[in-house]
CHARMM internal coordinates of N, CA and C (Angstrom, degrees):
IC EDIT
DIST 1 N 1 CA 1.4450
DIST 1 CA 1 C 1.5264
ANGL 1 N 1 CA 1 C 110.58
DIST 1 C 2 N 1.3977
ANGL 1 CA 1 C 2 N 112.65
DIHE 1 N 1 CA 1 C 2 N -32.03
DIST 2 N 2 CA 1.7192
ANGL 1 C 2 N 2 CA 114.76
DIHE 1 CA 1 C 2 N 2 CA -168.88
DIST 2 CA 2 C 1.3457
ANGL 2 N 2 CA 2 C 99.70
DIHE 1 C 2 N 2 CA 2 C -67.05
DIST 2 C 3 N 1.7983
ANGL 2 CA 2 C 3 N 105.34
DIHE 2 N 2 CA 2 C 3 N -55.31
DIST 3 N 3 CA 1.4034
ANGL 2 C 3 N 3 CA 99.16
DIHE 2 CA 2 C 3 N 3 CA -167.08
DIST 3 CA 3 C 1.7708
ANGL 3 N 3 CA 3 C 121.20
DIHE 2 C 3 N 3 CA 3 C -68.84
DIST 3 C 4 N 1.5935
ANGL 3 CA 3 C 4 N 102.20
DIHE 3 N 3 CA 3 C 4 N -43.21
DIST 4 N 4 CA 1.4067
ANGL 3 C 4 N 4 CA 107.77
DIHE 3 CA 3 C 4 N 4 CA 168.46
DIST 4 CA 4 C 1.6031
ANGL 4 N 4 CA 4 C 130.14
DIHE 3 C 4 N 4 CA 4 C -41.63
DIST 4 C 5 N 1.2121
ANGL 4 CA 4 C 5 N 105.46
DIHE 4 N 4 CA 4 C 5 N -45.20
DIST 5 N 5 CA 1.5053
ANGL 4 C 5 N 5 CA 115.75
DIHE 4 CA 4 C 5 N 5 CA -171.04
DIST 5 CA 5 C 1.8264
ANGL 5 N 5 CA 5 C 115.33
DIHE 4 C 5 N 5 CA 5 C -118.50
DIST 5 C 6 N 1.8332
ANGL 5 CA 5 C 6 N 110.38
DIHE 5 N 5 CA 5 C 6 N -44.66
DIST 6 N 6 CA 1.1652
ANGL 5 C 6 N 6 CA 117.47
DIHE 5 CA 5 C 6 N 6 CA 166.35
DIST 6 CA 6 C 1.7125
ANGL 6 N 6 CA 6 C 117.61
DIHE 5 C 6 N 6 CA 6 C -26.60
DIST 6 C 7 N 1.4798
ANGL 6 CA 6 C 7 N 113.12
DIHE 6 N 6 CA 6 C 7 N 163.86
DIST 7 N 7 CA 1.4068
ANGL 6 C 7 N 7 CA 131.19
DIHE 6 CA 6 C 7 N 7 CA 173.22
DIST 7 CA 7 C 2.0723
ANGL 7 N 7 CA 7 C 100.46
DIHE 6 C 7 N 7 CA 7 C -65.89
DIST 7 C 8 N 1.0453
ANGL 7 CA 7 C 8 N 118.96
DIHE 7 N 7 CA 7 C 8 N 115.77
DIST 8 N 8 CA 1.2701
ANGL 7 C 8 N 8 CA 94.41
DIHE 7 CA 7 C 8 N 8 CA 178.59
DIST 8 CA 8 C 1.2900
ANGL 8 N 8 CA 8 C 136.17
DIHE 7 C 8 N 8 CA 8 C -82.30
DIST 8 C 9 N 2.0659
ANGL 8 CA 8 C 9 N 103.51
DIHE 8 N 8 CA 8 C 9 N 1.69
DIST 9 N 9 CA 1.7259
ANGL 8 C 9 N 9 CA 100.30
DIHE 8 CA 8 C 9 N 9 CA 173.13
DIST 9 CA 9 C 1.4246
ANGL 9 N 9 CA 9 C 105.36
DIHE 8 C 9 N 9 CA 9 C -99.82
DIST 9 C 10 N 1.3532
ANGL 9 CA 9 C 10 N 127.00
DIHE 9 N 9 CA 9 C 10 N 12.04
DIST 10 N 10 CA 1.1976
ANGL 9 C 10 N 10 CA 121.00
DIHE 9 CA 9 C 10 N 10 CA 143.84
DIST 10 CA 10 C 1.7486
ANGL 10 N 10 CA 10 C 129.79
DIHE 9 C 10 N 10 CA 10 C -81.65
DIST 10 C 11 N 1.0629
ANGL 10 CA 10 C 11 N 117.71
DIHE 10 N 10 CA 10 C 11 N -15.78
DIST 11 N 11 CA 1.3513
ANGL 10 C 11 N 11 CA 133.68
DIHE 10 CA 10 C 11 N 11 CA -152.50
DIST 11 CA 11 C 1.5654
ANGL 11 N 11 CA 11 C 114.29
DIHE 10 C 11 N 11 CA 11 C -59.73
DIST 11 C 12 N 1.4534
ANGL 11 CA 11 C 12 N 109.66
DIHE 11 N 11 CA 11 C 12 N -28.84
DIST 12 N 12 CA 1.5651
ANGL 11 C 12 N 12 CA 125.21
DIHE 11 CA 11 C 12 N 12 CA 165.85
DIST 12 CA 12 C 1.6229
ANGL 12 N 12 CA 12 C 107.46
DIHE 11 C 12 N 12 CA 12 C -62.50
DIST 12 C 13 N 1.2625
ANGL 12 CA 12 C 13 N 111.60
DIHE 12 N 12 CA 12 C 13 N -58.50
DIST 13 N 13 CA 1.6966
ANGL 12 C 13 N 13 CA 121.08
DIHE 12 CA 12 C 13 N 13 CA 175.20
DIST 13 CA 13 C 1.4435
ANGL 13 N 13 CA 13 C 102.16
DIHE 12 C 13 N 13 CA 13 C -39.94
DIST 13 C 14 N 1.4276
ANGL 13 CA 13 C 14 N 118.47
DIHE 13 N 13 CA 13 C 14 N -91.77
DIST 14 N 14 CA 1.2848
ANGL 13 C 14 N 14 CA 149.95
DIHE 13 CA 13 C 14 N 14 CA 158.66
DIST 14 CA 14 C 1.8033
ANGL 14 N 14 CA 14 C 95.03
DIHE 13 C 14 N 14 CA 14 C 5.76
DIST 14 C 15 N 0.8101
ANGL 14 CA 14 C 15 N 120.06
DIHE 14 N 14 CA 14 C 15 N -81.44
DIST 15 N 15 CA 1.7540
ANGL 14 C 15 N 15 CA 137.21
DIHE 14 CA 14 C 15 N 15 CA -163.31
DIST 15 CA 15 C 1.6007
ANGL 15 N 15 CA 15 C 92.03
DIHE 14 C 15 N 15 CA 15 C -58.59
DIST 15 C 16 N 1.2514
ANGL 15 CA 15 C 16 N 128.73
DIHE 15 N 15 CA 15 C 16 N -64.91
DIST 16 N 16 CA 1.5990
ANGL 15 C 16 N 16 CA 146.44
DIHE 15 CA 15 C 16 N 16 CA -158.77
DIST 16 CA 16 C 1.7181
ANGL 16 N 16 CA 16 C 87.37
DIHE 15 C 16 N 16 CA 16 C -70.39
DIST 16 C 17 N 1.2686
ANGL 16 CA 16 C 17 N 143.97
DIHE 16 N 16 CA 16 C 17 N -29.41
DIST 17 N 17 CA 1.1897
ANGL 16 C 17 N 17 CA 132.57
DIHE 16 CA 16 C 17 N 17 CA 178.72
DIST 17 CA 17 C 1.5821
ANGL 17 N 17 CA 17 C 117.83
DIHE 16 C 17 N 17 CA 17 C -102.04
DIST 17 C 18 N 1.1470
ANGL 17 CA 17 C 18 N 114.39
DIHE 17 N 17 CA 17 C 18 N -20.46
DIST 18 N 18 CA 1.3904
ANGL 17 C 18 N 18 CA 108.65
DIHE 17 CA 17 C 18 N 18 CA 138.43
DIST 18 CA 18 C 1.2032
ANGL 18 N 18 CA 18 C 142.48
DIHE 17 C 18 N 18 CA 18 C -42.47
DIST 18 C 19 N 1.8595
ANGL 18 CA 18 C 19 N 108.27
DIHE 18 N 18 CA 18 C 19 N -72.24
DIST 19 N 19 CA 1.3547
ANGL 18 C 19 N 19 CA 115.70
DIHE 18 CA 18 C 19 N 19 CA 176.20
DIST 19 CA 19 C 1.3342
ANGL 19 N 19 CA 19 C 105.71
DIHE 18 C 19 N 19 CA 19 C -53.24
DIST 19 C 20 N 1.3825
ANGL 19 CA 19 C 20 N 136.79
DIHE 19 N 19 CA 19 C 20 N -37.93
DIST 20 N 20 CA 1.7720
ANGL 19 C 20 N 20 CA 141.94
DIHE 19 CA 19 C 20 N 20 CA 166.57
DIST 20 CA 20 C 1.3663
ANGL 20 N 20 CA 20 C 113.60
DIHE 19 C 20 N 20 CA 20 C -21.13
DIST 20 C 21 N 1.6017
ANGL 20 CA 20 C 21 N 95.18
DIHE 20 N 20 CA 20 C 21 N -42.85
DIST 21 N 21 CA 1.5790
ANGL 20 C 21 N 21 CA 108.72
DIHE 20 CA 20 C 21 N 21 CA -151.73
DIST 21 CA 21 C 1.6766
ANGL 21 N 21 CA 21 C 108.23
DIHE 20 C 21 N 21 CA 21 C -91.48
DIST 21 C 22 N 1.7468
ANGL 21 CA 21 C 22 N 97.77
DIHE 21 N 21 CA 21 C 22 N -29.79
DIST 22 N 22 CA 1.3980
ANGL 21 C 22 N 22 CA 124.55
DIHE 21 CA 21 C 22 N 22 CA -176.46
DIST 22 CA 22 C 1.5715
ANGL 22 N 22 CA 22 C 108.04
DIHE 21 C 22 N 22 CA 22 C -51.11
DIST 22 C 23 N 1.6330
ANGL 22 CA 22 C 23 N 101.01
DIHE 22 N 22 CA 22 C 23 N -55.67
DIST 23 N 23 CA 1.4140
ANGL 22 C 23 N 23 CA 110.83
DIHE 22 CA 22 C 23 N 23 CA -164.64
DIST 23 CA 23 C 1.8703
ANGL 23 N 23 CA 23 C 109.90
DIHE 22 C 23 N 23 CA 23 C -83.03
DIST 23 C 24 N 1.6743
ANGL 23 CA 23 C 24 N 114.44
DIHE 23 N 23 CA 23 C 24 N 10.61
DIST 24 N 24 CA 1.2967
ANGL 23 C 24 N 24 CA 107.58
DIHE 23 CA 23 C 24 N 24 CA -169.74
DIST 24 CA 24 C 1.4804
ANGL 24 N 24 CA 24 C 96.20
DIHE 23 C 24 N 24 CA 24 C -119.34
DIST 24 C 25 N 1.2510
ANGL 24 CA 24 C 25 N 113.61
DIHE 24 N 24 CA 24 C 25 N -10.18
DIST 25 N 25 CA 1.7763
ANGL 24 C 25 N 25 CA 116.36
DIHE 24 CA 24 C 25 N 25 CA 172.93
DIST 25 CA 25 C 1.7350
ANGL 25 N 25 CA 25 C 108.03
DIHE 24 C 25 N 25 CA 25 C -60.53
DIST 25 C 26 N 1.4532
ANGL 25 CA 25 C 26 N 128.58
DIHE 25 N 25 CA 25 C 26 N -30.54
DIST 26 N 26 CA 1.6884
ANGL 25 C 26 N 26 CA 89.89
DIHE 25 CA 25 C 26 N 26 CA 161.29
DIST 26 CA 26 C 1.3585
ANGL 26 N 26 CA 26 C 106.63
DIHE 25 C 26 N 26 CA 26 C -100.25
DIST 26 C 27 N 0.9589
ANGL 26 CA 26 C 27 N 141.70
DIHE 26 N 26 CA 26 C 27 N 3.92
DIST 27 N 27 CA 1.5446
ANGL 26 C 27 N 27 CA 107.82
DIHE 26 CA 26 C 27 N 27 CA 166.12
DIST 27 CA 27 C 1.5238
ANGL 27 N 27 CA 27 C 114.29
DIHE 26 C 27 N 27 CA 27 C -86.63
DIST 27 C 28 N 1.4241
ANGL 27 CA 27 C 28 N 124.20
DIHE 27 N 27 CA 27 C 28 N -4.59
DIST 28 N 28 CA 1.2118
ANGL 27 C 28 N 28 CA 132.74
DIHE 27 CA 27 C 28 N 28 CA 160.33
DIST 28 CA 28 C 1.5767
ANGL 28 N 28 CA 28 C 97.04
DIHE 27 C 28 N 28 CA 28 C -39.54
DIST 28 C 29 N 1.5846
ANGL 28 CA 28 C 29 N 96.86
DIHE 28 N 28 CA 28 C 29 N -84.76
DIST 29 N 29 CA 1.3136
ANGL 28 C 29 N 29 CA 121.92
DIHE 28 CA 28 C 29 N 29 CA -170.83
DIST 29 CA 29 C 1.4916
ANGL 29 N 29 CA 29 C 122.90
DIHE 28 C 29 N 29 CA 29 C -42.87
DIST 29 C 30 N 0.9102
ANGL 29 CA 29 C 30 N 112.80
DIHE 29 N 29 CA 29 C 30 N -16.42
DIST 30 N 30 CA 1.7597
ANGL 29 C 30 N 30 CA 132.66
DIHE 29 CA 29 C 30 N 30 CA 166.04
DIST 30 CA 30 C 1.2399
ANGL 30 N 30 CA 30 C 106.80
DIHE 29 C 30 N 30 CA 30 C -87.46
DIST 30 C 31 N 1.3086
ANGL 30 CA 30 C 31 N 130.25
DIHE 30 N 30 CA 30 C 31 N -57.36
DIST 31 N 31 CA 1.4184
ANGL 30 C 31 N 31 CA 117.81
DIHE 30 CA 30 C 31 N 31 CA 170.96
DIST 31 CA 31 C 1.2999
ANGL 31 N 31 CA 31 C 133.67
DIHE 30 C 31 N 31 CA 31 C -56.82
DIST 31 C 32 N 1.8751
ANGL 31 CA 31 C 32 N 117.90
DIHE 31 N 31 CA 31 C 32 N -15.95
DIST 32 N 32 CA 1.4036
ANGL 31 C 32 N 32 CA 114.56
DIHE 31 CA 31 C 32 N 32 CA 162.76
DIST 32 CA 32 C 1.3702
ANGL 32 N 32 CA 32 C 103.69
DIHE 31 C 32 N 32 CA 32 C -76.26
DIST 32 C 33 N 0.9893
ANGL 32 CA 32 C 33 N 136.41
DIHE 32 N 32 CA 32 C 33 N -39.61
DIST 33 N 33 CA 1.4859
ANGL 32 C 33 N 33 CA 126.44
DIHE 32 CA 32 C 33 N 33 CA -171.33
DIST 33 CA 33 C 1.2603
ANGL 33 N 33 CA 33 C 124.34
DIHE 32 C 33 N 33 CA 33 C -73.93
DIST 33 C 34 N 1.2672
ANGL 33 CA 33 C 34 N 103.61
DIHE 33 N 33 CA 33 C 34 N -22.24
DIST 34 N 34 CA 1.6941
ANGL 33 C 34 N 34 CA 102.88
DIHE 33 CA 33 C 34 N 34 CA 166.29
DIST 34 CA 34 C 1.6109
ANGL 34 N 34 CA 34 C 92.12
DIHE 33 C 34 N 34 CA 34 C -71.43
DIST 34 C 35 N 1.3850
ANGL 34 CA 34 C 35 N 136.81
DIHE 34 N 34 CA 34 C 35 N -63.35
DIST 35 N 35 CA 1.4510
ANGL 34 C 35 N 35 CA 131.59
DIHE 34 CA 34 C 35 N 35 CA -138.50
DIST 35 CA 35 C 1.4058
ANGL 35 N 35 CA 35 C 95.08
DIHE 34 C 35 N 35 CA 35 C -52.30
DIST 35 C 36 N 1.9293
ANGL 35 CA 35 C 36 N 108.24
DIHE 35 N 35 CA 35 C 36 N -44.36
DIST 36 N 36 CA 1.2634
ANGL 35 C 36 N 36 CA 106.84
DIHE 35 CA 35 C 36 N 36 CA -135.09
DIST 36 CA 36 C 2.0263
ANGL 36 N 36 CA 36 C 84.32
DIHE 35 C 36 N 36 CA 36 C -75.63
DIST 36 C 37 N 1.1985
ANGL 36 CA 36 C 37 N 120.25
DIHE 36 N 36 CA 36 C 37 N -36.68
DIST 37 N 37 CA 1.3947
ANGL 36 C 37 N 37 CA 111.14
DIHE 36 CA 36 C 37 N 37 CA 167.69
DIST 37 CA 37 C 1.1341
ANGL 37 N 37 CA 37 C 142.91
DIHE 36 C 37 N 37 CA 37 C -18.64
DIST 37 C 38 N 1.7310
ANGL 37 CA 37 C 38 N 89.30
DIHE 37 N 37 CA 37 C 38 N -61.74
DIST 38 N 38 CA 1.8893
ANGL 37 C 38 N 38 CA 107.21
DIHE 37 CA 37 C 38 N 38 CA 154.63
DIST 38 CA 38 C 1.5215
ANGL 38 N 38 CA 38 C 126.65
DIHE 37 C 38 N 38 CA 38 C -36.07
DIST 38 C 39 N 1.1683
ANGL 38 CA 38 C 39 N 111.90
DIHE 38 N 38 CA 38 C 39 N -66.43
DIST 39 N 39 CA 0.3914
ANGL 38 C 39 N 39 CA 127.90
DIHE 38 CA 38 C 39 N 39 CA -162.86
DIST 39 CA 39 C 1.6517
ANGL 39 N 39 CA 39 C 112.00
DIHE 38 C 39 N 39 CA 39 C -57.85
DIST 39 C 40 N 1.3235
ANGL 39 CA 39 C 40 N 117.95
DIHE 39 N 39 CA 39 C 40 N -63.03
DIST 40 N 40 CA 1.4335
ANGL 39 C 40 N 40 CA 123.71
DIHE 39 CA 39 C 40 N 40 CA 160.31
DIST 40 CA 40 C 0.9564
ANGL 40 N 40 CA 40 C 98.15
DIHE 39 C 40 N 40 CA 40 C -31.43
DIST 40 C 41 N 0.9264
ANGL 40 CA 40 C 41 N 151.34
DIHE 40 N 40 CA 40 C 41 N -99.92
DIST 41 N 41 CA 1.7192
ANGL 40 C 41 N 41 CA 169.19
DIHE 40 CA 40 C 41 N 41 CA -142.03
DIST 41 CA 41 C 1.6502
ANGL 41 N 41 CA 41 C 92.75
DIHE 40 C 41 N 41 CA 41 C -46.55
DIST 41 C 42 N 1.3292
ANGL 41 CA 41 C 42 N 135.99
DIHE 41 N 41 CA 41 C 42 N -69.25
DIST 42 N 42 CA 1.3100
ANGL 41 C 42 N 42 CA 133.56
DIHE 41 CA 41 C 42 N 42 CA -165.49
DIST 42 CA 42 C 2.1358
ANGL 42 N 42 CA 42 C 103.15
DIHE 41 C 42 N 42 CA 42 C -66.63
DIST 42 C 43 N 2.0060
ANGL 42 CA 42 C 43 N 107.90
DIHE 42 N 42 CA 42 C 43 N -18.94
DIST 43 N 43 CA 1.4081
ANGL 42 C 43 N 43 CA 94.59
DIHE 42 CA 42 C 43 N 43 CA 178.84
DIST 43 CA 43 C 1.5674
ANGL 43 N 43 CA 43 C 99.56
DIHE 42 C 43 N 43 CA 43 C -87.11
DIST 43 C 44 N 0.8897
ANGL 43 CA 43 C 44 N 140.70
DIHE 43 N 43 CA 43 C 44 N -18.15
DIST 44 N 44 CA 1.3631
ANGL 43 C 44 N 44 CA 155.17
DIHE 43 CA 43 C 44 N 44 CA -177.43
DIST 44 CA 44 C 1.4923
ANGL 44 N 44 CA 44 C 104.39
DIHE 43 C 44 N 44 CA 44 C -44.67
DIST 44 C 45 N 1.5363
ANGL 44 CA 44 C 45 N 105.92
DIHE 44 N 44 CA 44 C 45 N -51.31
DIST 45 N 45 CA 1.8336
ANGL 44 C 45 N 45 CA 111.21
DIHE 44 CA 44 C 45 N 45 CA -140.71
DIST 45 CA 45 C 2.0257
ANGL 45 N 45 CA 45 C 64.95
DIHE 44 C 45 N 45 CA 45 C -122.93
DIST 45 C 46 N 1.1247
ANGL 45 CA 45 C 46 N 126.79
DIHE 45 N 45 CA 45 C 46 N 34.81
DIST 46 N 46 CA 1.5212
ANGL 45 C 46 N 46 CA 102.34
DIHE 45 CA 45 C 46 N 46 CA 169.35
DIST 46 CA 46 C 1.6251
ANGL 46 N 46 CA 46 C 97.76
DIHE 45 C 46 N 46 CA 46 C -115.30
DIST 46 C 47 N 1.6256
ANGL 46 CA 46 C 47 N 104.04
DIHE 46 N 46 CA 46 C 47 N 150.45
DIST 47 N 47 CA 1.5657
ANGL 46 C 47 N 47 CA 94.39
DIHE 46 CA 46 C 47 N 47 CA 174.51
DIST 47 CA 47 C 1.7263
ANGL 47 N 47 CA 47 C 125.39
DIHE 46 C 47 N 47 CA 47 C -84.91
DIST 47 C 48 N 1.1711
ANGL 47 CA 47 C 48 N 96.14
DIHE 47 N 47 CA 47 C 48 N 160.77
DIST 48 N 48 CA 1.5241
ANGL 47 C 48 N 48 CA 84.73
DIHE 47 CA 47 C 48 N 48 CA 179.61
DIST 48 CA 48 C 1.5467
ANGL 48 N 48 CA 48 C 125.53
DIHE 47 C 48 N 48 CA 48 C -124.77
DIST 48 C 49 N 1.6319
ANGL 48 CA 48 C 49 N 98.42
DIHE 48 N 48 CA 48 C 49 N 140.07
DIST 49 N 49 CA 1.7074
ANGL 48 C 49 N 49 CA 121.25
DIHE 48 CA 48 C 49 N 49 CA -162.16
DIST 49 CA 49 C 0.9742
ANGL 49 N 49 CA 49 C 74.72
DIHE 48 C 49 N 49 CA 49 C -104.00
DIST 49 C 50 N 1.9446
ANGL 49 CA 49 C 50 N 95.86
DIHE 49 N 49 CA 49 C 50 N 142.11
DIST 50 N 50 CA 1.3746
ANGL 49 C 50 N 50 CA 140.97
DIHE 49 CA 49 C 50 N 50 CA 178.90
DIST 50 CA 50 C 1.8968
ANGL 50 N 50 CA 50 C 91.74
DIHE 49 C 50 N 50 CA 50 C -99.61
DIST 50 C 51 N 1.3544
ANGL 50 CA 50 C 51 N 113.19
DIHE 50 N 50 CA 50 C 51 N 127.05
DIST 51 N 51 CA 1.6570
ANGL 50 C 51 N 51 CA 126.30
DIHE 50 CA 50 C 51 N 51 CA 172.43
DIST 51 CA 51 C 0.9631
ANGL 51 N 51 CA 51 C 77.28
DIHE 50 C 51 N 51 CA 51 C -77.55
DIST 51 C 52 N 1.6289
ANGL 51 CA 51 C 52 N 112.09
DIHE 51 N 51 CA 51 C 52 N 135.08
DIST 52 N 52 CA 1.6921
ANGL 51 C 52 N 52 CA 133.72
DIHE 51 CA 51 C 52 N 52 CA 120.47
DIST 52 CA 52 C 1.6069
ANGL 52 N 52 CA 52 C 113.29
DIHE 51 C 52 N 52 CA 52 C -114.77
DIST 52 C 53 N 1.3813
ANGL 52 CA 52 C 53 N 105.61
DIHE 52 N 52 CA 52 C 53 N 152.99
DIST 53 N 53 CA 1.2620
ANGL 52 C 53 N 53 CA 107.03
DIHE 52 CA 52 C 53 N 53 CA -176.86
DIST 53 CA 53 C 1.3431
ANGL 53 N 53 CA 53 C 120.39
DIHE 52 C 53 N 53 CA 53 C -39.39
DIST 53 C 54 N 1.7246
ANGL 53 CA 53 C 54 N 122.61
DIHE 53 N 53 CA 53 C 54 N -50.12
DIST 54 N 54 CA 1.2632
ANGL 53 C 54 N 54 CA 103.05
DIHE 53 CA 53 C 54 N 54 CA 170.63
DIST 54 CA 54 C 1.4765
ANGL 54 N 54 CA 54 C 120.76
DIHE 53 C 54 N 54 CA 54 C -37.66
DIST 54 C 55 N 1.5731
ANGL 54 CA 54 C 55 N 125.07
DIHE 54 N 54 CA 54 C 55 N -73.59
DIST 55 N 55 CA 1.4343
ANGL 54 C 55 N 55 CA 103.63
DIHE 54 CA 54 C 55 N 55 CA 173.06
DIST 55 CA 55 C 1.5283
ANGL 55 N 55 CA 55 C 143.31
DIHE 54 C 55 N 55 CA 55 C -11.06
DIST 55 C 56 N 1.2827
ANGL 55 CA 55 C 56 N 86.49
DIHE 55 N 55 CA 55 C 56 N -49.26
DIST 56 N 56 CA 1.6533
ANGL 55 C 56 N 56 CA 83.76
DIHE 55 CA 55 C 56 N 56 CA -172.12
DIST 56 CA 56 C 1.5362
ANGL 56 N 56 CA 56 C 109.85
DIHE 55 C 56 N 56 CA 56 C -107.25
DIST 56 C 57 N 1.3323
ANGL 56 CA 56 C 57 N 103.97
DIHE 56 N 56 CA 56 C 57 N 9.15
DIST 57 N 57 CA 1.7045
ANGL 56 C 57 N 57 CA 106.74
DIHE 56 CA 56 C 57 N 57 CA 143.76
DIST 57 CA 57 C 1.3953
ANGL 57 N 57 CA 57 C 105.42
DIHE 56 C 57 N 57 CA 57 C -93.35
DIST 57 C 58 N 1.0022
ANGL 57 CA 57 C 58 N 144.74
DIHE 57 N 57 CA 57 C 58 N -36.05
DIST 58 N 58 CA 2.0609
ANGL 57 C 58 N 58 CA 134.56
DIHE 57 CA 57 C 58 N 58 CA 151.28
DIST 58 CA 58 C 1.6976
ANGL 58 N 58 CA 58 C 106.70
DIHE 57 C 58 N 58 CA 58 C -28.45
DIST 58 C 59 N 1.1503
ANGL 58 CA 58 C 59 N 101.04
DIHE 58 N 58 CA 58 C 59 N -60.83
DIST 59 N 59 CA 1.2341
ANGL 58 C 59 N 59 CA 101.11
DIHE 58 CA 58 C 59 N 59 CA -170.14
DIST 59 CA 59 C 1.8601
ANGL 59 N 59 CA 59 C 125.97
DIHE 58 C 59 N 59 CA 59 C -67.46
DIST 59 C 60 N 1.0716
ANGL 59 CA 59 C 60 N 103.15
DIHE 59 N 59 CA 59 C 60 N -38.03
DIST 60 N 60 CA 1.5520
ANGL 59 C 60 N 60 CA 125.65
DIHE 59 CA 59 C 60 N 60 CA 167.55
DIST 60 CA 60 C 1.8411
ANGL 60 N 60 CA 60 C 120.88
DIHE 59 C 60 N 60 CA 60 C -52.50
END
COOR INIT
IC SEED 1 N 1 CA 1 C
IC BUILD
């Protein structure tokens, strides 16, 4: 598509920021799964409050 249709004095840029992007999609993808881990893990060991209306007239 870059070369076919793209600007072509960008097309070196264009390509080089792709493949950039190419090679960072799994450690992306590794880094949500750790977060989302964390995250479990910190709701896990969190305590848990019962809403009553007061609350969420506090909160409001």
């Amino acid at each position: 598509m870059v070369v076919a249709h793209g600007d072509q004095s960008l097309k070196d840029s264009i390509l080089s920021q792709l493949d950039n992007i190419d090679k960072k999609i799994p450690t992306l993808g590794e880094n949500a799964i750790n977060s989302i881990q964390r995250i479990e893990e910190m709701m896990g060991k969190s305590e848990i409050i019962n809403i009553t209306d007061e609350i969420k007239l506090r909160a409001t």
